[in-house]
C-alpha positions, 0 to 999 in steps of 0.5 A: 563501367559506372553501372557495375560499380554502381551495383559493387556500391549498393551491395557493400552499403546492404551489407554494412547496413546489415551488419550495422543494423546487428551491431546496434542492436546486439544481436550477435551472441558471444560464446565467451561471455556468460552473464553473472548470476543476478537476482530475479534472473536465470541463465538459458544456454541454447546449444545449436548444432543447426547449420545456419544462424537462428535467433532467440525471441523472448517476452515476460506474460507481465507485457500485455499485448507485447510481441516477441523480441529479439533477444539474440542471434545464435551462429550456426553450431555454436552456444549462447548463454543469455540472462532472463527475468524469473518474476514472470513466467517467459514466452520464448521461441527459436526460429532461422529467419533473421531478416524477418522483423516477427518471428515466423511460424512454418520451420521454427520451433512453436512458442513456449511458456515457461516459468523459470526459476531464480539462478535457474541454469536452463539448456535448449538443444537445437538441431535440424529436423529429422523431417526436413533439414531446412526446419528446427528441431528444438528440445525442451529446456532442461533445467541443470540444478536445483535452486533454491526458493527464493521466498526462504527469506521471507519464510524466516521473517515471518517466523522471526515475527510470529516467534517476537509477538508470541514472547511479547504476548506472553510477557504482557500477560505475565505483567498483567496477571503477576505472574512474575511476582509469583514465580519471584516469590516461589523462590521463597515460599517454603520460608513463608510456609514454615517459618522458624518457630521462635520467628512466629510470635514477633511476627504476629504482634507486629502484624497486628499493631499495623492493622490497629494503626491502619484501623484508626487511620481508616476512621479518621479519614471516612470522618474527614470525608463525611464533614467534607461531603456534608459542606460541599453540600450546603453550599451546593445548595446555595448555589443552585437556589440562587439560580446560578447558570454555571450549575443549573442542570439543562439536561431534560434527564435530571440523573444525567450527570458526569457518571451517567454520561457515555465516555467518548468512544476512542476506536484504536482499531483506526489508528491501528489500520492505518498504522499498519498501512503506513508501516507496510507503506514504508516497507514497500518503498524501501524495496520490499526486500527486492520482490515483485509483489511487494512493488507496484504493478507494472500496469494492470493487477493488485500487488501488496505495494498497491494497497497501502496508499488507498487504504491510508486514504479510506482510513482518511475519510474514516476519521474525518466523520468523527473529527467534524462531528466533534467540531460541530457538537462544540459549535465551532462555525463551518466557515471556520472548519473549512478554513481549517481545511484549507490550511491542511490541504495547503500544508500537505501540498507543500510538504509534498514538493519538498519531499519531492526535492529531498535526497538530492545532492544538487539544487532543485531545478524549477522547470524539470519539478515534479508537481504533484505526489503522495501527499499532494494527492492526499492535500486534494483529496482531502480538500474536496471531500471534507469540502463536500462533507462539511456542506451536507453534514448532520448535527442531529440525529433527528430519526434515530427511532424512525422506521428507516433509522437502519439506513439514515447512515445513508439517507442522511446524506443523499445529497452528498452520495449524488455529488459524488456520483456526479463526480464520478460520472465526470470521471468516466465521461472524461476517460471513456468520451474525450478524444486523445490525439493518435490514441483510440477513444477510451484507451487504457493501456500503458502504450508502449509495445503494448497492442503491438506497439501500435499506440506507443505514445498513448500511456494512460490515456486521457489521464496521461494527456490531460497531465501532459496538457495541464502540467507539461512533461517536464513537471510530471513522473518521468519514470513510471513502473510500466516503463520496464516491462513496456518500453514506454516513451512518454512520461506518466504520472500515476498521482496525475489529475484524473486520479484525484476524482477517483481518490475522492470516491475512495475517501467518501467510502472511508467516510461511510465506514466513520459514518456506520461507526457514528450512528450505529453503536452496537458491535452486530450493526457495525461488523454486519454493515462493514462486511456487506459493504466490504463485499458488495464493493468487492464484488462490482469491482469484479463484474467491471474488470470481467474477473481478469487482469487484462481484459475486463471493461474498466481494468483494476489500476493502480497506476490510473486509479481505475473506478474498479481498483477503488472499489476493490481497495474500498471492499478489502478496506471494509474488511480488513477494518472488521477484522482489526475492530473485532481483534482490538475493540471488541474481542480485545485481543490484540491491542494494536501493537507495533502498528498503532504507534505509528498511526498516532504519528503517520505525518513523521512518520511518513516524511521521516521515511522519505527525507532520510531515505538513503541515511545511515542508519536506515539504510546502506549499501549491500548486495542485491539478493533477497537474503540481503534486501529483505533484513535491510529493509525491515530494519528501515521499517522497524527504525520509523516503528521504533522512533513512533514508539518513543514519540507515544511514550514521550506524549508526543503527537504530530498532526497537521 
């Protein structure tokens, strides 16, 4: 009696395994509930007239290396009606065996690639197949309606600000030709033409005693002016044949005198770049309307919210070469400069734990703080390369005429090019040499389901396990973007340690383009340099990524700040700042605005922007569509544009 109650035993706890296991993964379909319309979703109802229960298999092509999952399993005839991401494009199959973990081949209906389009109402008819009752028979999916695009929104901003700069293009020009005057004096110009007869005599004697008045004032003020001139220059004389140091002139030149002298060249094309990058950066972190571009990547690949943060950095290193040259030509020591640098490196670094800790409604933990950000990667990349700059800076420039003066940009600073170098050599021999525990040397990915799930706890390799082991997973980003689509387990911190290497190259590259703009005046030279840099650049970070997203030998990451990532930003820095010197500097059509208020104010702006992040009236509540989004969060951009215009009108600037 005790063998078969045994095996009564085993059976039900199979059984309720089974139907545990089903349950815990809600994987049974309901024919009653059908999912509400979402943004960034579509609805596929699978209509099975199969006699045996089938499930549904389903992974976004943004998962690399993932496998299907189970999304739902489907009883037999009966529909099911399930939510799926329209961002990407969506691999699904139907297949009949569910004890299996994978989904099978033989009996199943073949993968399918399929792009879905958002509130798309899609249906799948299964069936048996016609060849062998035991196989599925799957048609194409059908889609019920037609959605609209949902890009519209973004079409409509995009004539909105075309139609606002054309207007204010206009009305600056009107003010600057006086063409409102003549169309105000239009109104009365058929008085001035034909005056009233009896008008005209008064008229002109009126007109002619102002010019004989304004005649004699006119002389008496050239016979101030004369005896004036005459006695500054008698005591002029004095004082230099006294010999007095204040106005001997030490100019080897004897003409060099304050006219003669260049004015100092103020280049609003920088401020406008990172402007435009700061102002897109706060776009992007307000939501970006809701779109996947304007987010970040979720591992491999560039999307527009992956541009704006090397960029601010390259124009960093921009502007360093001007502001340490000038600090030298007024002969303030370097011990005193680097003082100086270390002061700001110390205040960024502080100024990123606190708008770490902003917008919470409860007092900071210290053991769960995140260390390090946005802004404390700027503190450390700026501490190291104007540390290295300021070691191997020129004063002079000694070989202007020389026969290798066309490249003394470069050669100048041999020594700084191979620290860097080296410093980049550190950084591949970390990623590329150091042993990870469980993870293969070299490893990449986002760990995960990535690979098939096989390295699930190797998210971003060295540059994950050096911030877990220096920093703890408490004190690091707990929710990094490859989270969603991957599934990852273990916290990754995209602005880590390892990163910082490669933000410095990035900066240095900046500090190449301050350079061109130092030592080459005229406007050929510079667009020349700036477009074979921005290129050359471009085009090794290709070959290193094997012109793919995925499969290349060094992936462009934004995540891991990849060596080829930097190199790309660097190459459409390069260019995108030609474009923006032409434009304001030399063409001088286009002065810039709105972007370049904010770039005279980017640490306000910037802290202002995250601080008051959810405050009213910058942002509040609305639906989750893309029509609703996207004004949202062009008003909280415009909001920090505007507050930058009243600090420029008000000759306020903030610097650190």
């Amino acid at each position: 009696m005790a063998a078969p109650s045994m095996k009564v035993a085993v059976l039900l706890l199979s059984v309720f395994s089974m139907v545990l296991a089903r349950l815990e993964d809600d994987l049974l379909c309901s024919s009653t509930s059908i999912p509400p319309n979402k943004m960034d979703r579509a609805k596929l109802t699978i209509i099975s007239k199969f006699p045996n229960d089938i499930i549904l298999w389903t992974q976004t092509t943004e998962c690399h290396g993932c496998k299907l999952k189970k999304t739902v399993g489907i009883e037999s005839n009966t529909n099911c009606t399930v939510s799926l991401d329209t961002r990407w494009k969506m691999q699904y199959q139907i297949t009949h065996d569910v004890d299996k973990a994978h989904p099978p081949q033989e009996g199943s209906c073949p993968k399918v690639t399929l792009k879905l389009d958002e509130y798309g109402i899609y249906y799948i008819y299964v069936q048996r197949n016609p060849h062998n009752s035991s196989f599925i028979k799957c048609d194409a999916a059908l889609q019920m309606n037609m959605s609209a695009d949902s890009s519209i929104p973004i079409y409509v901003a995009i004539g909105i600000f075309v139609g606002v700069a054309l207007i204010w293009v206009f009305a600056i020009n009107c003010h600057r030709r006086h063409w409102w005057n003549r169309m105000l004096l239009s109104a009365g110009a058929e008085r001035l033409i034909d005056p009233p007869l009896n008008d005209t005599k008064e008229q002109g004697e009126l007109i002619k005693g102002k010019q004989t008045a304004g005649s004699g004032r006119a002389v008496r003020q050239r016979l101030g002016r004369t005896r004036q001139s005459q006695t500054k220059g008698r005591h002029a004389y004095t004082s230099q044949d006294l010999g007095s140091m204040q106005n001997m002139n030490t100019n080897i030149n004897p003409v060099d005198n304050e006219e003669s002298r260049p004015k100092k060249e103020r280049l609003k094309s920088l401020d406008t770049f990172r402007g435009l990058s700061l102002v897109v950066m706060c776009f992007v972190n307000y939501g970006g309307g809701g779109y996947w571009f304007f987010a970040h990547s979720d591992w491999n690949g560039i999307t527009v919210a992956d541009l704006v943060f090397p960029w601010f950095v390259f124009i960093m290193g921009t502007s360093m070469a001007f502001s340490y040259s000038s600090l030298l030509q007024k002969c303030v020591p370097k011990w005193k400069i680097f003082l100086k640098i270390l002061k700001r490196s110390c205040i960024l670094f502080v100024l990123g734990l606190i708008v770490n800790t902003a917008g919470g409604h409860s007092p900071v933990s210290l053991p769960n703080l995140r260390i390090l950000g946005v802004l404390q990667r700027f503190a450390l990349t700026y501490l190291i390369t104007a540390s290295i700059h300021l070691l191997f800076i020129r004063e002079t420039d000694t070989y202007m005429h020389s026969n290798w003066s066309q490249a003394r940009d470069i050669l100048y600073y041999w020594p700084e090019w191979i620290t860097n170098f080296l410093l980049i050599a550190l950084h591949c021999a970390l990623t590329f040499g150091m042993d990870v525990p469980n993870c293969p040397k070299g490893y990449l990915g986002p760990g995960g389901e990535s690979d098939l799930g096989k390295y699930q706890n190797c998210t971003g390799g060295v540059a994950g396990y050096i911030d877990r082991m220096v920093l703890g997973d408490s004190h690091i980003y707990n929710n990094p973007t490859c989270k969603e689509i991957y599934n990852t387990k273990v916290p990754y911190d995209p602005e880590g340690i390892l990163g910082t290497i490669t933000s410095c190259f990035m900066c240095f590259l900046g500090l190449q383009a301050g350079k061109i703009l130092m030592y080459f005046k005229d406007v050929k030279g510079r667009v020349v340099r700036f477009l074979i840099w921005g290129f050359v650049l471009c085009l090794i970070a290709a070959i290193l990524c094997k012109f793919s997203k995925d499969d290349g030998w060094i992936p462009i990451n934004k995540n891991l700040w990849s060596l080829s990532f930097v190199l790309c930003l660097a190459g459409m820095a390069f260019i995108a700042l030609t474009v923006c010197y032409l434009m304001i500097d030399v063409w001088k059509i286009w002065n810039g605005a709105p972007f370049y208020y904010p770039g005279m104010n980017s640490i306000v702006v910037y802290i202002g922007h995250e601080v008051f992040h959810n405050a009213f009236p910058v942002q509040w509540a609305v639906s989750s569509t893309h029509t609703a989004l996207l004004p949202l969060h062009l008003w909280g951009t415009f909001v920090w544009v505007f507050v930058a215009i009243l600090l420029y009108c008000k000759k306020i600037f903030v610097a650190i």
